[in-house]
KEKE-3310 file (N, C-alpha, C; in steps of 0.2 Angstrom, whole numbers, plus 5000, padded with zeros to 4 digits):
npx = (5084:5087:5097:5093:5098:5096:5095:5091:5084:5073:5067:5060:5051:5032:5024:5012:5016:5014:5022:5012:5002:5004:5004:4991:4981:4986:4981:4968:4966:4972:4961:4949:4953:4950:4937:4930:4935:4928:4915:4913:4906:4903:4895:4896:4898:4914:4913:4903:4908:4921:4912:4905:4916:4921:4909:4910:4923:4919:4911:4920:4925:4936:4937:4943:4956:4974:4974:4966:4953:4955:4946:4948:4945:4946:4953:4955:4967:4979:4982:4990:4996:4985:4980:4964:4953:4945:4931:4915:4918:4915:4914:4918:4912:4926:4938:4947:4954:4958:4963:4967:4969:4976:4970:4967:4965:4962:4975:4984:4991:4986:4991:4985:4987:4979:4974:4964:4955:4937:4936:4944:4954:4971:4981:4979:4977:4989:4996:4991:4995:5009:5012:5011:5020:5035:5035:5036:5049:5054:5056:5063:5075:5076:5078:5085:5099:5100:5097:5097:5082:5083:5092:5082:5072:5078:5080:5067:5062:5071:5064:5050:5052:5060:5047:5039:5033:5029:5037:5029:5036:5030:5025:5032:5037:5033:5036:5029:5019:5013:5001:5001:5013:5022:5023:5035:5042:5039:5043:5048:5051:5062:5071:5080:5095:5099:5094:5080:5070:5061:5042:5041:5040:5031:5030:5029:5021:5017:5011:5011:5005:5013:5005:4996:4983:4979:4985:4992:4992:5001:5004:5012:5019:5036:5040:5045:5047:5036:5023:5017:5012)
npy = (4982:4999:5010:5027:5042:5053:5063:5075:5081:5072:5070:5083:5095:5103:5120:5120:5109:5102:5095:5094:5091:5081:5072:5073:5068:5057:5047:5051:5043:5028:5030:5029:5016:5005:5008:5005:4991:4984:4988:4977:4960:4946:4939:4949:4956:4961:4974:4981:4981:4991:5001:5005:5011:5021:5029:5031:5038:5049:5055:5058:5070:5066:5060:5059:5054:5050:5039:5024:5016:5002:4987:4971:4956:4940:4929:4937:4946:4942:4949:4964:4981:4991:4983:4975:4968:4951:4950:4949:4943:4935:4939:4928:4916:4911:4920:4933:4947:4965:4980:4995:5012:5028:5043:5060:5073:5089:5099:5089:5073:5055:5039:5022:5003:4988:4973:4960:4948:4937:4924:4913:4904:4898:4900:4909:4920:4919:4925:4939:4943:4942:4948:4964:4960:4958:4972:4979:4976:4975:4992:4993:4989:5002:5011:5009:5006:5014:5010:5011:5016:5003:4993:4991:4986:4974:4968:4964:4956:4945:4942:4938:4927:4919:4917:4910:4917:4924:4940:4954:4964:4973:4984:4993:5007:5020:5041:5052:5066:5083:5087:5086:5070:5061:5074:5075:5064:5048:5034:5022:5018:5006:5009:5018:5025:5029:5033:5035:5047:5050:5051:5056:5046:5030:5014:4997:4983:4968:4954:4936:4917:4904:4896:4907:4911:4917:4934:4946:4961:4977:4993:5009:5027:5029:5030:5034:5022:5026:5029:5018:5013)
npz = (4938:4935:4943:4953:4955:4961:4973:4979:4970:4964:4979:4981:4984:4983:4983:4991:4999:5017:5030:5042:5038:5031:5038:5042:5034:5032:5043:5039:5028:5034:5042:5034:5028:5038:5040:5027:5028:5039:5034:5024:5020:5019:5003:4997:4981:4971:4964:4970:4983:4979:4973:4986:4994:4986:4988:5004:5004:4995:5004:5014:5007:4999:4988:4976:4969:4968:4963:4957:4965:4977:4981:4982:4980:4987:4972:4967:4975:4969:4960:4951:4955:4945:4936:4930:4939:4939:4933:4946:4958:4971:4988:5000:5017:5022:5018:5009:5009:5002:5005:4994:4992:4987:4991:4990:4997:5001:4996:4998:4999:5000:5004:5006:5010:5016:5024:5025:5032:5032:5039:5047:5043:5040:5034:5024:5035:5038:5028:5028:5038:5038:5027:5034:5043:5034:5028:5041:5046:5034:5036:5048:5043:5035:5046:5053:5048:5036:5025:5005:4993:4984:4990:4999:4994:4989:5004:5006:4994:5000:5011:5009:5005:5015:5020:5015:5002:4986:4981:4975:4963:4957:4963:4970:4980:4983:4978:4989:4993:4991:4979:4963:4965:4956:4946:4950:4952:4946:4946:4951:4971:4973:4964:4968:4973:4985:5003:5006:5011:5025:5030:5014:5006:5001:5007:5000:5002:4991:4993:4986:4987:4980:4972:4966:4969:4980:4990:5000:5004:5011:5015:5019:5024:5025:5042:5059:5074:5083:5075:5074:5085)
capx = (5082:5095:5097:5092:5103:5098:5091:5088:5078:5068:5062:5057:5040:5030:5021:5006:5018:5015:5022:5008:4994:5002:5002:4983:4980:4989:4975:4960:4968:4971:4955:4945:4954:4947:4931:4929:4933:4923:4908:4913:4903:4902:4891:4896:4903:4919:4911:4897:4913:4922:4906:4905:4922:4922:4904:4911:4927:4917:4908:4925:4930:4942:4935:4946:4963:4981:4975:4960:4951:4956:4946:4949:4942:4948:4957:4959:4970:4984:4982:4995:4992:4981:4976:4957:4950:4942:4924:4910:4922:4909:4916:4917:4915:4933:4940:4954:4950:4962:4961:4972:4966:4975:4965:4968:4962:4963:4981:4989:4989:4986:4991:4988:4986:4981:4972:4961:4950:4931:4936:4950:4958:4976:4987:4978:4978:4999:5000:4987:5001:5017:5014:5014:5028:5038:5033:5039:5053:5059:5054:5065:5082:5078:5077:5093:5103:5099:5098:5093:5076:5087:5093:5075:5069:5083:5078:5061:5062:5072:5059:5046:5053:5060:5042:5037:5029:5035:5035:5027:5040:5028:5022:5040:5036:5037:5036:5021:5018:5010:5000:5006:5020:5022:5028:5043:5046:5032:5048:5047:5057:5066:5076:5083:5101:5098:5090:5072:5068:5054:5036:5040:5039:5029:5035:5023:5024:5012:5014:5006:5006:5016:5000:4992:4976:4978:4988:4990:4995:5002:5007:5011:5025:5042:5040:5046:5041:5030:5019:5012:5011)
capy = (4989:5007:5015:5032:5042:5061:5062:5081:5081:5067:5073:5090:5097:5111:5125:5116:5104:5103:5089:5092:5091:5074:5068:5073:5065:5051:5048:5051:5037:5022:5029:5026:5008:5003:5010:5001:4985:4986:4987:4974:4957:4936:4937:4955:4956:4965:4977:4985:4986:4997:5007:5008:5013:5026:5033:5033:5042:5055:5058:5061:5073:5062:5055:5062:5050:5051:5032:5021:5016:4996:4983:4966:4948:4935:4928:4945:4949:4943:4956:4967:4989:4994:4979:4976:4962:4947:4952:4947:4939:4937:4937:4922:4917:4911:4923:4935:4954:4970:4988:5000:5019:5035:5049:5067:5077:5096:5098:5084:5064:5048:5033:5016:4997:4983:4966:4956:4941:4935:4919:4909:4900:4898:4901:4917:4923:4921:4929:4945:4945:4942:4955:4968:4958:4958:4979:4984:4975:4983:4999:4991:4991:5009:5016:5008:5007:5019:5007:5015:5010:4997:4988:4990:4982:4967:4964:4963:4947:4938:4941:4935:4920:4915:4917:4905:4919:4927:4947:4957:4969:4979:4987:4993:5008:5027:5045:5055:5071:5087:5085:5079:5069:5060:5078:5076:5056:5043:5028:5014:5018:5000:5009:5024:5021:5032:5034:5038:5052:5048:5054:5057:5038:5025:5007:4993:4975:4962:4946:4929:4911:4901:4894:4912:4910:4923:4937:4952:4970:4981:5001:5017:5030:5026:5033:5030:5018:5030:5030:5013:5011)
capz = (4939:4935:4951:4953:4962:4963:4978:4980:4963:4969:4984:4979:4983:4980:4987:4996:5005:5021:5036:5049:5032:5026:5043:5045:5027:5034:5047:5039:5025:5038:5048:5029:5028:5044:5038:5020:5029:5043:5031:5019:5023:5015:5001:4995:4974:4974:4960:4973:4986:4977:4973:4993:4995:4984:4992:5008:5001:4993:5009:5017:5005:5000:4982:4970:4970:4961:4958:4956:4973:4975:4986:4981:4987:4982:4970:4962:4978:4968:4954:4953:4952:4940:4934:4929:4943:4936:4936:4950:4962:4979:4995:5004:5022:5024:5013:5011:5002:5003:5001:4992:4991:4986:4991:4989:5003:4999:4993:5000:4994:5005:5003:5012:5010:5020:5021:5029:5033:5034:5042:5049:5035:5043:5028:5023:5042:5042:5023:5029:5045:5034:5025:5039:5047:5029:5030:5047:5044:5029:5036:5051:5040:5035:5052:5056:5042:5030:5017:4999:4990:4980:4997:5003:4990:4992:5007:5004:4994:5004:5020:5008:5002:5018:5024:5009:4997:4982:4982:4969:4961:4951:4969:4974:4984:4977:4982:4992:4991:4990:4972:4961:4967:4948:4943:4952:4950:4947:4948:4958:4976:4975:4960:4971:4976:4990:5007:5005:5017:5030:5025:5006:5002:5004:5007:4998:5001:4991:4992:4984:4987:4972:4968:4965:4973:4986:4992:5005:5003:5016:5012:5022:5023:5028:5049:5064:5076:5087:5071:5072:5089)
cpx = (5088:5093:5098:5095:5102:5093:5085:5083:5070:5065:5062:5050:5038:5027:5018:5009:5018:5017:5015:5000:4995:5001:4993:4981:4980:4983:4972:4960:4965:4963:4949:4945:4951:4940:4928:4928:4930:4916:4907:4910:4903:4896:4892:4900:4907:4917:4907:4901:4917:4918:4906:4910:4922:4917:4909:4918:4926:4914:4913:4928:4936:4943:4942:4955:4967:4981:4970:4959:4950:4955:4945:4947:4944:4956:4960:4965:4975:4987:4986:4992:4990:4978:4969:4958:4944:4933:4919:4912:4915:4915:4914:4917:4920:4936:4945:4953:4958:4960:4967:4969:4974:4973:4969:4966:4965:4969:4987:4988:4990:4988:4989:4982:4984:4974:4969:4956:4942:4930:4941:4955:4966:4980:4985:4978:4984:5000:4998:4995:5008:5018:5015:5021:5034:5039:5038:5048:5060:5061:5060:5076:5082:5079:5084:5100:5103:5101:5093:5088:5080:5088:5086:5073:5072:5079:5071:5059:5065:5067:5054:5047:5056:5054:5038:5031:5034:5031:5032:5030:5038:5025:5028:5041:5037:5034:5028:5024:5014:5006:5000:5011:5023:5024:5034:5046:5039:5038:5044:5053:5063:5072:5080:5089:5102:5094:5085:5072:5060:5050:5037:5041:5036:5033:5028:5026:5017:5014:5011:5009:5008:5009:4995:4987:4974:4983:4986:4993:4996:5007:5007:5017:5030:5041:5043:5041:5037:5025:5014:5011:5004)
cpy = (4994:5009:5023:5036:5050:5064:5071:5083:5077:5069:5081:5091:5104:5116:5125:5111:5107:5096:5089:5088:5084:5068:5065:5066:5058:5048:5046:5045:5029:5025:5025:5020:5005:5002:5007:4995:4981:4983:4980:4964:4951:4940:4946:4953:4961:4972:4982:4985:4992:5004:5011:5013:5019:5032:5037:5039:5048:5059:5062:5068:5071:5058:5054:5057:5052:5042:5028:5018:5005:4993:4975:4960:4943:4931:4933:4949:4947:4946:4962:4976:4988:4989:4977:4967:4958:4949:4948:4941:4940:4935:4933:4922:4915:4913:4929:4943:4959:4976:4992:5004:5024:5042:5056:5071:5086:5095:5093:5077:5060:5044:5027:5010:4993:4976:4964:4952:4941:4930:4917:4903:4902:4903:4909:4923:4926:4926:4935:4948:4946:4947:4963:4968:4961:4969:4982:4979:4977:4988:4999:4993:4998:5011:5015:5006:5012:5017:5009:5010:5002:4991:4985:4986:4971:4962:4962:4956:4944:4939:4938:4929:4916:4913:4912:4909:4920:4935:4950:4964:4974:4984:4986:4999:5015:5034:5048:5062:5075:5085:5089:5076:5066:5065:5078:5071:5053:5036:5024:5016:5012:5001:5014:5019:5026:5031:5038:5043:5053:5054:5055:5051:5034:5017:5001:4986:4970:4958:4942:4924:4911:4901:4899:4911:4917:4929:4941:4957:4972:4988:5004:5020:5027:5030:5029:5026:5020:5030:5023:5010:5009)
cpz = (4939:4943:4950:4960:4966:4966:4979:4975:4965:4974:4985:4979:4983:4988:4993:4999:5012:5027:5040:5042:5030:5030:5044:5039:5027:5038:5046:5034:5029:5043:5041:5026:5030:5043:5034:5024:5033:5040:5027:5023:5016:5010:4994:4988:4976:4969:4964:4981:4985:4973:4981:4995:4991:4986:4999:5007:5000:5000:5014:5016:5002:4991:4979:4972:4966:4960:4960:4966:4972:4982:4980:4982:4981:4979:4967:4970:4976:4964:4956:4950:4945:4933:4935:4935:4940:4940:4941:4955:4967:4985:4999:5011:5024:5019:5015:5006:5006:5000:5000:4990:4993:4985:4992:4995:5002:4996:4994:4998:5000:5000:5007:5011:5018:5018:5026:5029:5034:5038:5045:5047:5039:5040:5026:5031:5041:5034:5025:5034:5043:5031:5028:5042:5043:5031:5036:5048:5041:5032:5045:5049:5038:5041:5053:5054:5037:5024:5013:4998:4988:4985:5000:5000:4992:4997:5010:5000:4996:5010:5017:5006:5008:5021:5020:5003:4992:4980:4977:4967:4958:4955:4972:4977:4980:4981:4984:4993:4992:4981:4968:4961:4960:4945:4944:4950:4952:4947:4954:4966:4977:4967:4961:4974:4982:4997:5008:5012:5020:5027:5019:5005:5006:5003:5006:4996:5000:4989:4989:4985:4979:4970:4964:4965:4977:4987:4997:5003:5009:5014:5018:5021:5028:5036:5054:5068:5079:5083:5071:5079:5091)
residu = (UNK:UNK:UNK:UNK:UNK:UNK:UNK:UNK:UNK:UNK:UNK:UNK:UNK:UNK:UNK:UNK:UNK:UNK:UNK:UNK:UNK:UNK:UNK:UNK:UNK:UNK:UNK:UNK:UNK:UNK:UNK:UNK:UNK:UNK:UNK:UNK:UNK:UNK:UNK:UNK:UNK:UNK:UNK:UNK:UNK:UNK:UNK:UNK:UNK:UNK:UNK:UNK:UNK:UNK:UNK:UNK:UNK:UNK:UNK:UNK:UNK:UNK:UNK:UNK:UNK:UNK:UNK:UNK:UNK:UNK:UNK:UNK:UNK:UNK:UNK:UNK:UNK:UNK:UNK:UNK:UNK:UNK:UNK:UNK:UNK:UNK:UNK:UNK:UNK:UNK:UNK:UNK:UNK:UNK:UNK:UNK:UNK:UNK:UNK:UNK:UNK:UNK:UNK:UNK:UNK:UNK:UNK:UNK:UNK:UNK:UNK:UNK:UNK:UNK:UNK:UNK:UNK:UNK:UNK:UNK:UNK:UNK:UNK:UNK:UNK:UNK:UNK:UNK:UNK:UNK:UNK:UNK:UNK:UNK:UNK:UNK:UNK:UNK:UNK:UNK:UNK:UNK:UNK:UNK:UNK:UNK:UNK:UNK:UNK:UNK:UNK:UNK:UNK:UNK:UNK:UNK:UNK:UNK:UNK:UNK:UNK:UNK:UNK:UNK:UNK:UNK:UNK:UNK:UNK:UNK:UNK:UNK:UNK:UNK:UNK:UNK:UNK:UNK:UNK:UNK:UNK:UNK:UNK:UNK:UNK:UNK:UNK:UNK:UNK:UNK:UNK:UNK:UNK:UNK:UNK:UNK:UNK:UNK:UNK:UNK:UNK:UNK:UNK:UNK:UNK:UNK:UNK:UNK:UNK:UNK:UNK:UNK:UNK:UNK:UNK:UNK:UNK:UNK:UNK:UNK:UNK:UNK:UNK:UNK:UNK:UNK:UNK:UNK:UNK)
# end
């Protein structure tokens, strides 16, 4: 990957930026994650999930995405962005699914991943949990290092591989914004040679077993730790 280096470019936003607005957006995102998976139940196809998902969304005010509304079961969790999911997957009881949603909310953008179980299947338990670990981690070397995306990313495959996964690079983490943040840089953040600057990036860690059967996602912006307490 080139390393992009001009930081001030890069994190530029517009008019309708607001901190307190990307906070709130922030919020009602993870509160809509919780919400999806909540509802989501054994025996459900993952085609009449992401119809839910989008319901509920709209009811939020929240439809309208800067990117498709993504629940997953399965073996399609190890389908990488914007990838078409193998059609009429069903949710199993010892089963493994995830959600990815970028919603809109008046002028401002969400983002945010995460993963989780129907059953108690070990292995999908520690990969759902590795990938948060891997995440706060990372997000662990920013804090206290100030190491750029490019580092970030670094050390991101080794925390997956020593944890026995292998990362998925095509989900390497990118800017957040007022809308659209794609006018400014649509890049991958793990090609910045810089120190991403807290809430304008998110940090995206998904992982799959070798065998690629399974996987888990975990997203949110780069924060401090009061944010995930």
């Amino acid at each position: 990957m080139s390393a992009v280096v001009n930081q001030e470019a890069l994190e530029a936003v517009g008019s309708h930026f607001s901190s307190e607005k990307m906070m709130q957006v922030r919020q009602l995102t993870r509160e809509a994650i919780q919400q999806i998976a909540q509802a989501m139940k054994p025996g459900m196809v993952e085609e009449d999930a992401v119809e839910f998902a989008k319901d509920l969304l709209a009811e939020k005010g929240m439809l309208r995405g800067w990117h498709d509304v993504y629940v997953r079961f399965g073996t399609n969790t190890t389908k990488t962005f914007g990838a078409a999911s193998e059609p009429g997957v069903v949710l199993g009881e010892d089963d493994i699914f995830l959600i990815d949603i970028g919603p809109i909310w008046k002028d401002w953008e969400g983002d945010g991943g995460d993963t989780f179980l129907t059953g108690t299947d070990p292995m999908k338990a520690k990969c759902a949990s590795d990938a948060r670990e891997i995440f706060h981690e990372v997000r662990g070397h920013w804090r206290d290092t100030g190491a750029t995306g490019k580092e970030l990313y670094a050390i991101a495959i080794e925390a997956a591989q020593r944890r026995g996964w292998e990362l998925n690079m095509d989900l390497s983490g990118h800017r957040l914004a007022d809308f659209p943040h794609a006018a400014v840089y649509e890049g991958p953040m793990a090609d910045v040679d810089f120190t991403p600057s807290r809430q304008l990036w998110v940090l995206e860690i998904h992982i799959r077993n070798r065998e690629g059967t399974y996987g888990a996602f975990f997203e949110d912006m780069l924060l401090e730790d009061a944010h995930f307490a």
